[in-house]
ROMI-55285 format. One record per residue (C-alpha): residue in one letter; x, y, z. Coordinates in steps of 0.02 Angstrom, whole numbers, padded with zeros to 5 digits, always signed. Each point is the difference from the previous one (the first is absolute). Layout:
BEGIN
AXYZ
...
This chain:
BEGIN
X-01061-00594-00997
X+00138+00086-00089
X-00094+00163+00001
X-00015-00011+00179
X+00175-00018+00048
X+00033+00133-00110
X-00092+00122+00132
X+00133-00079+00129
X+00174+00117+00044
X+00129-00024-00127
X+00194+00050+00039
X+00086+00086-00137
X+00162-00034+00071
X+00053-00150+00119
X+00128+00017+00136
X+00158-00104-00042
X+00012-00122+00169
X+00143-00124+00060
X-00044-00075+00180
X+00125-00086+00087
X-00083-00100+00176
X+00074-00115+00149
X-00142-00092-00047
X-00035-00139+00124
X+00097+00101+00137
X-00171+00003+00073
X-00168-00012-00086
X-00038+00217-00018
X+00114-00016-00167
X-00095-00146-00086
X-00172+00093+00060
X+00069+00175-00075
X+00037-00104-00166
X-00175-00067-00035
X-00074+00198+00028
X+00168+00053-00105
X-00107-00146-00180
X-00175+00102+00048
X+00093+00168-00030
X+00122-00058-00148
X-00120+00046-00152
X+00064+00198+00060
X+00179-00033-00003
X+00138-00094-00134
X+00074-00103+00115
X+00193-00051-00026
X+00058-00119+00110
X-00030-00093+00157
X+00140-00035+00109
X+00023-00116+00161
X+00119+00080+00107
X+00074-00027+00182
X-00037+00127+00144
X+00063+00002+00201
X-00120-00121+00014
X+00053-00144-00143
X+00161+00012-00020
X+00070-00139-00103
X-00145-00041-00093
X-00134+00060-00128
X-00165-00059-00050
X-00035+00022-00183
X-00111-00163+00003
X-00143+00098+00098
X-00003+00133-00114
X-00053-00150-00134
X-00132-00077+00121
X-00084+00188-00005
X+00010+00016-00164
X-00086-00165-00044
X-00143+00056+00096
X-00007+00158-00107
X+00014-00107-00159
X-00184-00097+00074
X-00078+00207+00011
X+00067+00100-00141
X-00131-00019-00124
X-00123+00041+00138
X+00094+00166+00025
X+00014+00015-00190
X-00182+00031+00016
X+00004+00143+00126
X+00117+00121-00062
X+00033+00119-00180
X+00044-00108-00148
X+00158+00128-00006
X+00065-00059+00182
X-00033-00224-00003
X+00091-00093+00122
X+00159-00081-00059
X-00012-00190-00009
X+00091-00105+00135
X+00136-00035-00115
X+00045+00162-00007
X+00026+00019+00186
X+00081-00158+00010
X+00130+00054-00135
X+00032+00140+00101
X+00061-00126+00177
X+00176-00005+00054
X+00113-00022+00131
X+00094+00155+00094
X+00186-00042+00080
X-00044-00144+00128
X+00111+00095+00147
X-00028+00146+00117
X+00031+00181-00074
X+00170+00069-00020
X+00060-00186-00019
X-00082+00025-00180
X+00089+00169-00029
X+00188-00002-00094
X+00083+00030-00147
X+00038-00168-00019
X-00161-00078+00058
X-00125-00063-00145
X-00160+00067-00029
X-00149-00119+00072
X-00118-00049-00131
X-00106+00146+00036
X+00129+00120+00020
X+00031-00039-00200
X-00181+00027-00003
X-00014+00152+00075
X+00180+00075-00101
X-00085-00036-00153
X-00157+00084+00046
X+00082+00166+00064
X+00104-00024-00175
X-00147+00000-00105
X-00050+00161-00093
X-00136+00037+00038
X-00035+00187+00072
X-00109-00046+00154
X+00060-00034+00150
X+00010-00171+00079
X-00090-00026+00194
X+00111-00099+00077
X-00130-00077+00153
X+00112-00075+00145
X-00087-00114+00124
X+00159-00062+00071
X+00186+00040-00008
X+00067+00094-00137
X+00155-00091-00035
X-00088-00063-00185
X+00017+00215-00039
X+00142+00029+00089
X+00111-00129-00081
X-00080+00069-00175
X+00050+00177+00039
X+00189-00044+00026
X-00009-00102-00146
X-00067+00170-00097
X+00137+00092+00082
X+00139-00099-00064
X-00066-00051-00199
X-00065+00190-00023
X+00080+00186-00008
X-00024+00098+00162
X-00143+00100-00128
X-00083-00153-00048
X+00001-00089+00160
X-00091+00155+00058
X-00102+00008-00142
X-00060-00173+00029
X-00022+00041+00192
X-00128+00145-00041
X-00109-00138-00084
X-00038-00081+00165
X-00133+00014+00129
X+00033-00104+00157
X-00153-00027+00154
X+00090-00101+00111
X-00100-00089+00187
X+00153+00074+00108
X+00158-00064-00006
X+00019-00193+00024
X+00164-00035-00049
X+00152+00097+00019
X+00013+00079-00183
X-00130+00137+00028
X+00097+00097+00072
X+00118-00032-00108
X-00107+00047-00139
X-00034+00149+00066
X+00168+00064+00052
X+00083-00023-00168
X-00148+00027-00110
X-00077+00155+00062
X-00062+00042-00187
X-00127-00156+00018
X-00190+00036+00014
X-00015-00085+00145
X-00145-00031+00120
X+00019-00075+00163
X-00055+00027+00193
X+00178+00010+00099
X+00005-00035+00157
X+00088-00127+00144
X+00024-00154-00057
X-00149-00131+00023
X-00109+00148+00062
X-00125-00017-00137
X-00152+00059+00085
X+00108+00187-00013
X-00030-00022-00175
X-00152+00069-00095
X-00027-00147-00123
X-00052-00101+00183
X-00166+00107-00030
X-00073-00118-00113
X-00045-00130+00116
X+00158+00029+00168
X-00138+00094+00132
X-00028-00153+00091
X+00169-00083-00006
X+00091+00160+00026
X-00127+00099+00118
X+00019+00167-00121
X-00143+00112-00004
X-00132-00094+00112
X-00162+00057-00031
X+00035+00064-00174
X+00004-00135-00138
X-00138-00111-00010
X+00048-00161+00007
X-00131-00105-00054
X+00041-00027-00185
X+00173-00080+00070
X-00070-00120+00094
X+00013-00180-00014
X-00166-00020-00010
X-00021+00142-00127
X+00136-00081-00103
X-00064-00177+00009
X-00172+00054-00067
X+00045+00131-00129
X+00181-00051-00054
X+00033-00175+00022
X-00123-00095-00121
X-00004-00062-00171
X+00168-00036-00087
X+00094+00137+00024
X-00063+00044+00144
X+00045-00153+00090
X+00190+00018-00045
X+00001+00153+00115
X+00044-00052+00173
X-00038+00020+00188
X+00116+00142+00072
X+00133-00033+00104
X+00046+00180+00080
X-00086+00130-00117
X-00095-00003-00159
X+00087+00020-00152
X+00129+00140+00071
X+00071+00006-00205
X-00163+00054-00080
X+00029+00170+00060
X+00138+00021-00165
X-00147-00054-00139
X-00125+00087+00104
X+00121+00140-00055
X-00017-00007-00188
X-00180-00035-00014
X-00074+00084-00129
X-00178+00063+00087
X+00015+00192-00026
X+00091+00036+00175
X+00172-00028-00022
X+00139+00089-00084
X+00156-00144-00016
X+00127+00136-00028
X-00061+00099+00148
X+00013-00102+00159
X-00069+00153+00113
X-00167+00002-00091
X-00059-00144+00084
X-00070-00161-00057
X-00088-00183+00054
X+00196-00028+00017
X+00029+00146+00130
X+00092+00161-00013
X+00174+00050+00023
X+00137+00152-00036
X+00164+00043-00053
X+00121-00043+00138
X+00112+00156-00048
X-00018+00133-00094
X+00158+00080+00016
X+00095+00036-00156
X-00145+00068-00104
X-00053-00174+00022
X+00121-00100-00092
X+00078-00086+00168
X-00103-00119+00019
X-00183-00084-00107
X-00039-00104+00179
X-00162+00028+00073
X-00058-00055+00175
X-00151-00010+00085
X-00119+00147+00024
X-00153+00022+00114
X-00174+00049-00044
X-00135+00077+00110
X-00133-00143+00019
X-00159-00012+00071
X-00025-00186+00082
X-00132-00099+00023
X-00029+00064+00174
X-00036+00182-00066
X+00177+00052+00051
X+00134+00083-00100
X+00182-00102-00025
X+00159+00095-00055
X+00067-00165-00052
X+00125-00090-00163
X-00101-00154+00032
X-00157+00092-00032
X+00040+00036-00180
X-00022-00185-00025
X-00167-00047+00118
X-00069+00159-00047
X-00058-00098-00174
X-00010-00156+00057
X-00192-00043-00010
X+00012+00051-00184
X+00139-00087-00040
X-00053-00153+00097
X-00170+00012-00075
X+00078-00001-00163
X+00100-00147+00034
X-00146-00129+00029
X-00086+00089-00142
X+00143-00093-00119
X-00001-00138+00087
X-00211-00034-00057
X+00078+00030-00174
X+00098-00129+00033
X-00155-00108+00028
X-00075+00049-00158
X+00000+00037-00195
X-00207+00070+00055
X+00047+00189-00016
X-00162+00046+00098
X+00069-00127+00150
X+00117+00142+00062
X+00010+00186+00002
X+00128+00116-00087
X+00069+00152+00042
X-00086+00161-00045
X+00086+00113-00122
X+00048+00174+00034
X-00037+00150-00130
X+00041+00179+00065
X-00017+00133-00133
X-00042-00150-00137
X+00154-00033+00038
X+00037-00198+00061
X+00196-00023+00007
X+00062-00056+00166
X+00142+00106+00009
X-00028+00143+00121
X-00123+00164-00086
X+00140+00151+00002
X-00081+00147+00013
X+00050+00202+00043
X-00105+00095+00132
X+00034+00176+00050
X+00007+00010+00182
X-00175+00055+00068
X-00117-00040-00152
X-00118-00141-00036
X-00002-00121-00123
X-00146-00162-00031
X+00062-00162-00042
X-00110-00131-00089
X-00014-00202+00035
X-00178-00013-00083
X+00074-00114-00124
X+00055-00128+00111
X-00064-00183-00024
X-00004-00163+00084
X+00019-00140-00140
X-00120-00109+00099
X-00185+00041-00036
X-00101+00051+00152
X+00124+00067+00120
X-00010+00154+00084
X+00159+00130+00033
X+00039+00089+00137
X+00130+00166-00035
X+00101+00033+00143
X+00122+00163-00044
X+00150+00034+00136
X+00144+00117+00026
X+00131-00138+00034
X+00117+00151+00086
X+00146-00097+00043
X+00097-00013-00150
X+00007+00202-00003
X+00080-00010+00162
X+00182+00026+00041
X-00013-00066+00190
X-00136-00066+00104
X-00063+00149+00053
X-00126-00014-00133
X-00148+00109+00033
X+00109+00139+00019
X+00095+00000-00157
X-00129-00065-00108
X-00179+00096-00012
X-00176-00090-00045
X-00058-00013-00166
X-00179+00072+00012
X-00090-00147-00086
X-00212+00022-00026
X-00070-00147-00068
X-00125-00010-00133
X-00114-00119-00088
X+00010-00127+00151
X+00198+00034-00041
X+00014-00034-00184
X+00045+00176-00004
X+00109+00110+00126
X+00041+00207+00002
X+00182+00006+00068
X+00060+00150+00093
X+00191+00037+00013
X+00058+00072+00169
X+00061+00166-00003
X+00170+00045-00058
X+00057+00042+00182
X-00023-00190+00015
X+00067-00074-00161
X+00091+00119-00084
X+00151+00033+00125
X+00152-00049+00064
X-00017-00098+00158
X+00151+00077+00118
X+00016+00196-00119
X-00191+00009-00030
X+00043+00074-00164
X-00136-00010-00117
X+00045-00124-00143
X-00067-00013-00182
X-00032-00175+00008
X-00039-00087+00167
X-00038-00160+00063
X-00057-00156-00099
X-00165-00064+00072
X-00099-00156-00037
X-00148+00000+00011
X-00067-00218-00020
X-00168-00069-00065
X-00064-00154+00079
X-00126-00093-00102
X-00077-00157+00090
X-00123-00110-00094
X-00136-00088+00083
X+00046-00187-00048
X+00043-00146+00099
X+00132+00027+00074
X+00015+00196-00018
X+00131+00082-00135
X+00088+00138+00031
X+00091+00096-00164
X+00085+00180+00028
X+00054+00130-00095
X+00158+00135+00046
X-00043+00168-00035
X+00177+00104+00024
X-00057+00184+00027
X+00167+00111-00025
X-00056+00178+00089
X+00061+00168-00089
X+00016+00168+00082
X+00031+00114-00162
X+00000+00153+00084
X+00096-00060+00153
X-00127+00045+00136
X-00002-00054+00177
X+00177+00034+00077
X+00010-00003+00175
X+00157+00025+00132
X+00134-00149+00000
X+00063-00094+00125
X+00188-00079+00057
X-00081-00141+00075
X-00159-00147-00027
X-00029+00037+00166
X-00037+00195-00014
X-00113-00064-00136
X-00090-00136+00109
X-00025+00145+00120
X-00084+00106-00148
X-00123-00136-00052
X-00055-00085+00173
């Protein structure tokens, strides 16, 4: 059996990860929690922190955290024997060590230079502390005050150099503001990778991380997202069974509207952590300014991708960077949950694994293009670890993240992609240099043009389907600085020129 796993995806490096969750606010955090144990082989989780929100103010819930975590402890050997002898599950203790309690009052109340830390405030100060050199996720499914009262406390024991220092460690993906310290955050901390949908206040279907599972509730995008796999019925036959499975509950409002921030960091061959507009199963998102040579500000806010729904049409939409995955990432879901069921490796299917060149990293394939030529890429390699299963390649120009405004067909020119060997092969063609390789407004020609990605889908034929993907970041060169054209003062001279 150990030869087996071996074939499996193994993760050379493991996001750092501190969650902090209302838990018990309503039942989306506890559900978000048991997906969070199915995922945690990929990540080094750090802490686990019941916090307050708008909507529990005076109290937190640590207890629930344990009552999740002893249905893990009934599973984990079963998901021992599903994934890479480099990347086991942690056992329950571990998790459980991990528990504490965030400042039992409502945000800024917890905020002061003469207010204590909560027990996981001193949790999360002596992770940021720590030296290690990669950065910490900070995941919040409720308030903030647990970071915000940590960050003051930095402020005030550290030089203004180290207190930055230690700020450029973090990564924050925060589910809107719901507490008052946000804001806060934001305002003083403007150095703080920080991702969060910002919007008025209780207006979370505005916000792209509703996309997971909000359509219905929230009447976004009708039409578009398939809603099946977030039924109740979907979820009671698929989700909800054996041990683990039964700790997740019935939703309340929306499913598990905190998943989106894991989602995020998955490690599947699609996303790129440090690069929020890239897109991921976690949705996509840019810089909020990029004034002063970008140093004013490391928050990002939602983005919107190009979609095409269920019903055939297209969607410029920020919830669509979310639903646009979400049969994969569902379908991957209640694939861990039959591990769950089983040590029987042949009970449940596995993900395929990716090879492009012979090469089989998950980090994105960087590769230089001169504008106009063509260039084959290779996925003959690939392999699904489960005998018998077929694979289906599915290559994509994912244009979106080379765009600088919605007006994406316009900026951003296909990638001419001819499929061969049923797909495990492709010959890429580069659009010209008139459409890469210059300045938007001038039209100058430019030696080095846009960044486009170019994604491979690879879907096995197992039970359910698996879905692993692999970046391919095209960087288009224009050596000899063809394909100038006239300038314009305005977008909307250039709308005129390409309508």
């Amino acid at each position: 059996m150990t030869d087996r796993l071996t074939t499996l995806q193994s993760f050379p490096s493991k996001p750092r990860v501190f969650i902090v969750s209302d838990i018990s606010n309503e039942p989306d955090d506890a559900e978000s929690l048991v997906r969070y144990l199915l995922y945690s082989h990929q990540f080094q989780t750090e802490g686990l922190v019941a916090c307050t929100s708008t909507w529990m103010k005076n109290r937190v819930c640590p207890q629930d955290m344990h009552k999740i975590i002893d249905a893990y402890e009934k599973v984990v050997d079963n998901l021992n024997a599903h994934v890479h002898p480099s990347a086991q599950y942690q056992p329950a203790d571990y998790f459980r060590g991990l528990v504490r309690k965030g400042a039992e009052v409502y945000g800024m109340e917890a905020v002061g230079d003469d207010i204590p830390l909560s027990e996981g405030g001193e949790l999360l100060l002596e992770r940021i502390q720590h030296p290690s050199d990669q950065p910490l996720w900070i995941l919040c499914w409720g308030g903030t005050n647990v970071l915000a009262q940590v960050l003051l406390r930095i402020e005030k024991l550290h030089s203004k150099d180290e207190a930055a220092r230690l700020r450029s460690k973090l990564r924050v993906y925060a589910i809107s503001d719901q507490d008052d310290t946000g804001p806060w955050i934001r305002h003083r901390y403007p150095d703080i990778f920080y991702i969060a949908s910002v919007h008025g206040w209780n207006h979370y279907g505005m916000a792209a991380w509703t996309g997971i599972s909000g359509d219905k509730y929230y009447n976004f995008d009708q039409g578009g997202p398939d809603f099946t796999k977030m039924s109740k019925e979907w979820i009671r036959e698929n989700i909800q069974i054996g041990d683990l499975g039964s700790a997740y509950p019935d939703y309340l409002f929306i499913p598990e509207g905190d998943t989106a921030t894991f989602l995020y960091l998955i490690q599947n061959g699609l996303g790129v952590p440090e690069h929020p507009e890239y897109g991921s199963w976690g949705g996509r998102y840019q810089r909020s300014d990029i004034s002063a040579n970008g140093l004013a500000s490391l928050h990002y806010g939602d983005a919107v991708d190009r979609v095409v729904g269920a019903d055939g049409r297209t969607y410029n939409t920020n919830h669509g960077t979310i639903w646009r995955w979400r049969d994969s990432f569902q379908n991957d879901f209640a694939a861990r949950i039959q591990w769950s069921l089983s040590p029987n490796f042949d009970a449940a299917n596995h993900a395929p694994i990716i090879a492009v060149n012979g090469d089989t990293n998950l980090t994105p394939l960087e590769i230089e293009a001169e504008a106009g030529s063509t260039f084959t890429l290779d996925a003959s390699e690939s392999y699904d670890p489960d005998s018998g299963d077929v694979l289906k390649f599915k290559w994509f120009h994912y244009k979106d993240p080379s765009a600088t405004q919605w007006w994406v067909d316009a900026e951003v020119a296909d990638l001419v992609i001819k499929p061969v060997d049923e797909g495990r092969k492709v010959d890429v063609t580069v659009p010209p240099p008139e459409r890469c390789c210059v300045e938007l407004m001038s039209r100058q020609p430019v030696p080095r043009g846009q960044n486009l990605h170019l994604v491979l889908q690879v879907t096995d034929s197992g039970s359910p389907p698996l879905t692993s993907y692999r970046r391919v970041l095209i960087q288009t060169t224009n050596p000899r600085l063809e394909g100038g054209g006239k300038g314009a003062d305005a977008v909307g001279e250039l709308m005129a020129e390409f309508a």
